[in-house]
N, C-alpha and C positions, 0 to 999 in steps of 0.2 A: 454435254457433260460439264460440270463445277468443281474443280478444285481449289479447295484452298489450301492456303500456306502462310508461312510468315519470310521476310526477306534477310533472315541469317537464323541461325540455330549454334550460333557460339559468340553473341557479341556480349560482351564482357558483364552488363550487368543482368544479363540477363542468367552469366552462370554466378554471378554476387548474390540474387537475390535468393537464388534456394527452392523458387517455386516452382521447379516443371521436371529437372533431371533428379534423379534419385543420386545419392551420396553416392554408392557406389560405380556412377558414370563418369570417370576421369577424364578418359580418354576423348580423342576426338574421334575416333571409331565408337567407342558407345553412345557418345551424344548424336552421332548421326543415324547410330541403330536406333536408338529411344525412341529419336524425334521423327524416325519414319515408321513406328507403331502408332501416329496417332496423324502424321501427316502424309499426301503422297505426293508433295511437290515443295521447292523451297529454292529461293532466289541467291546465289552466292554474290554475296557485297564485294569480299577482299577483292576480287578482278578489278573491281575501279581501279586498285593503287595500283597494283601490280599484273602481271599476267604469268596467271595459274600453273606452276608446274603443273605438267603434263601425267607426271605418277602421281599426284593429288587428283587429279581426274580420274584416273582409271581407278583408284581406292575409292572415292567417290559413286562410280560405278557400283563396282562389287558388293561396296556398304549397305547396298542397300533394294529392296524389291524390283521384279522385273517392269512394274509397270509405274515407278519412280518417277516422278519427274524433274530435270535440275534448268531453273534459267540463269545466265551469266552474264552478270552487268558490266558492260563493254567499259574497256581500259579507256582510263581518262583521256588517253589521246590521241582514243578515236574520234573523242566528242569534244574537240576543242577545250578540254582543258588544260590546264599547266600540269606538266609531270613532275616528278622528284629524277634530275638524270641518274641517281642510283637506283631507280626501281626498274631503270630499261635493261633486258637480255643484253648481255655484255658484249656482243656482238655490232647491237644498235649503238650503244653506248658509245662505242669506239668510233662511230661515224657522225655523230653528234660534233659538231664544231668545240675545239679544244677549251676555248674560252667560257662554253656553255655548259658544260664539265660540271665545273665547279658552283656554279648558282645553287641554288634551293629549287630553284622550279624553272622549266621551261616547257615554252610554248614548242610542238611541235609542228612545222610549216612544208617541211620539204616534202614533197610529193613521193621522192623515194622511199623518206624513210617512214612515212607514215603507210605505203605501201609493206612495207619487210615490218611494221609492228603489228598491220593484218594480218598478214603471213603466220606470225608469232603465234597471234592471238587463237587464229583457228586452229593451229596445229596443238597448242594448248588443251584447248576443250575437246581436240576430237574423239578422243576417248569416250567423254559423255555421247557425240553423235552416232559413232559405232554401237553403243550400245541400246542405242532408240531411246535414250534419257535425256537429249538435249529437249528444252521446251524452245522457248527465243533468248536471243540476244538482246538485252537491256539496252539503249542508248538514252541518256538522258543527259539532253542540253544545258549545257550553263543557263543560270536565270537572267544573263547578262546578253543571251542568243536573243534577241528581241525578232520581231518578224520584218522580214525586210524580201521581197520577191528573188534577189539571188541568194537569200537563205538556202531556199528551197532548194536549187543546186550546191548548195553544200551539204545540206542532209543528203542529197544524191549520191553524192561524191564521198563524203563518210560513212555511211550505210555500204557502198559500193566491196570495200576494205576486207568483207566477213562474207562475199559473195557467195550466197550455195546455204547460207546459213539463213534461221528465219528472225526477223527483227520486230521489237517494238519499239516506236519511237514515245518520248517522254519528253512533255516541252515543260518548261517551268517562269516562262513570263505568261502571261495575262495576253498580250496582243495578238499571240497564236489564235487564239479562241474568239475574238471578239464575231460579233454576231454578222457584220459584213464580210469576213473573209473565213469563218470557219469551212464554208463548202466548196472553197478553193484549196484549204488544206486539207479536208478532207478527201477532196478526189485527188489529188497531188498522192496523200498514202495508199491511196487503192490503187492509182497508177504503178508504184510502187512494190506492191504488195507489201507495206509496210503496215501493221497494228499499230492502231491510236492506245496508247496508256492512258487509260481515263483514272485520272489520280484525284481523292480526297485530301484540302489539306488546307488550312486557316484562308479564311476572306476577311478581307483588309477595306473592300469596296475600292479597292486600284488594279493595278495591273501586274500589282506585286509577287501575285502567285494566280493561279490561274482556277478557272470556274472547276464546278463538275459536270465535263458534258460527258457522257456515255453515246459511243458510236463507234459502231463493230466494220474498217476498214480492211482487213485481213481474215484469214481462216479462221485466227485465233481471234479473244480478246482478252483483254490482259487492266484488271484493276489493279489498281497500288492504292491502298490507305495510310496514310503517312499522319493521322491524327490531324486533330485540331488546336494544338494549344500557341494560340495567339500572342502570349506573355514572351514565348520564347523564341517563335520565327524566323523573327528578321534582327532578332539581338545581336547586335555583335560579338564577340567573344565569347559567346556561350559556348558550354560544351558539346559537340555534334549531336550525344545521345539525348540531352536536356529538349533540344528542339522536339523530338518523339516523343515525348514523357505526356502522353496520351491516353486512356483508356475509354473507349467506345460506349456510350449507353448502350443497353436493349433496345432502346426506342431507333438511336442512328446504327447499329446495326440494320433491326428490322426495315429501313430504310431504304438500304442499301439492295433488298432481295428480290423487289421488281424489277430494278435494272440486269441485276443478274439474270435473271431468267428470259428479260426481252433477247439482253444480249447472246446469251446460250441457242436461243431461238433463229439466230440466222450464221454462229460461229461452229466448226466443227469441234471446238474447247474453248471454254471459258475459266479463265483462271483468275485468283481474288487473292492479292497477295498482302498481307499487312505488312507495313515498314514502321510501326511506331514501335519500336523494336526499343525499349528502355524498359528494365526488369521486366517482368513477363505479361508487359501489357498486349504485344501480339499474340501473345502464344494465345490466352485468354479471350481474346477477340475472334482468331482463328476457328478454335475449338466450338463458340460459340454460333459462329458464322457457319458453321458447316454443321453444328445440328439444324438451324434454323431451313440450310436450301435443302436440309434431306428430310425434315420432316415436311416442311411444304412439296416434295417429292412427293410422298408418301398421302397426302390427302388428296394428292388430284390423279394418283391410280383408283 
């Protein structure tokens, strides 16, 4: 089975541009009805910053068909990134070193507490799992995570956090994948039972963003298209949505639909998720993505 989807269904210029919900969907309850008339799966971004009240999951739930499906992209620090200490459960917060309070961001290290923000985190989403609508947990590594062989035990060790839950990992340098050690990481995530995120997204010819290998390591497999636009990537200061500001040809779609199908081929779900999520370039892609692996369905009965 193929589903696709896009990886938010309320990022900001996507409700600017006008082209996908109708006028009368204000709400965040109707854009999550809308957009699950036309899609049956959809990546929730905000969890990087924050971790999810728990009553936005179970509305999340409700909102939406029984056989739905929601993935939820793991809080920034579970994956080594820097946090904002105001976006931690107040509970954490208060255990957070005094002095660290106050910064903009911090790195979080202590083993306890990154412990008690798994804790958080799962109990957060388990709404989605009770209701059989959890797909996986997103982890996607800083591009700054290069490959280094005690890496490996750190994805261990941070994957370990959401134990019971099911994960894709998401690398974002270039040296993950290089051709001499990609069969070492990849058996590393079948050891695991971890899904490889085979992500499309600007080649540079460095190690700056990484290739597109498709290879189905888990039950699941899990695409992300995050566009190609080159100009904006690696800019600095750009605006996060700018980096997406993407829209797919017919031709790199069509592309894209033997992998999916090899893939489908040995995963119990295969799922195709667009991230170039800037006006309604995923949504578009999506849409189009999913007539393509159902009418190629439809010619090989």
């Amino acid at each position: 089975m193929i589903r696709v989807g896009t990886c938010s269904w309320t990022e900001k210029t996507l409700l600017k541009s006008g082209e996908f919900y109708p006028t009368e969907s204000k709400s965040a309850e109707d854009r999550l009805r809308y957009y699950a008339t036309f899609f049956d799966t959809v990546e929730i971004d905000s969890s990087y910053y924050a971790i999810p009240d728990m009553r936005n999951a179970s509305l999340w739930a409700e909102r939406t068909p029984a056989d739905f499906v929601f993935h939820v992209k793991a809080f920034s620090a579970l994956t080594g990134h820097a946090v904002e200490p105001k976006t931690l459960p107040a509970e954490i917060f208060r255990s957070v070193p005094a002095g660290e309070r106050r910064v903009k961001h911090v790195y979080i290290k202590a083993p306890e507490l990154l412990k008690a923000i798994g804790r958080g985190f799962v109990d957060a989403i388990a709404p989605l799992k009770d209701a059989g609508k959890l797909g996986v947990v997103v982890y996607q590594f800083p591009p700054w995570f290069h490959y280094r062989p005690q890496h490996l035990d750190l994805i261990a060790g941070y994957t370990s956090l959401v134990a019971g839950l099911p994960v894709a990992v998401e690398f974002r340098h270039g040296s993950w994948l290089l051709p001499e050690r990609v069969g070492q990481v990849f058996d590393f995530l079948r050891r695991h039972r971890l899904a490889c995120v085979v992500a499309d997204e600007p080649q540079y010819g460095s190690l700056a963003t990484i290739p597109f290998v498709s290879e189905v390591t888990a039950d699941v497999a899990y695409f992300r298209f995050h566009g190609r636009n080159r100009g904006n990537w690696l800019k600095r200061g750009v605006e996060t949505s700018l980096r997406y500001d993407y829209l797919y040809s017919t031709e790199e779609l069509n592309s894209f639909v033997p992998y999916l199908l090899k893939a489908d081929g040995k995963a119990k779900v295969t799922y195709a998720m667009f991230n170039n999520c800037h006006g309604a370039s995923a949504i578009k892609n999506a849409r189009a993505l999913k007539e393509m692996v159902q009418n190629k369905g439809r010619r090989e009965r």
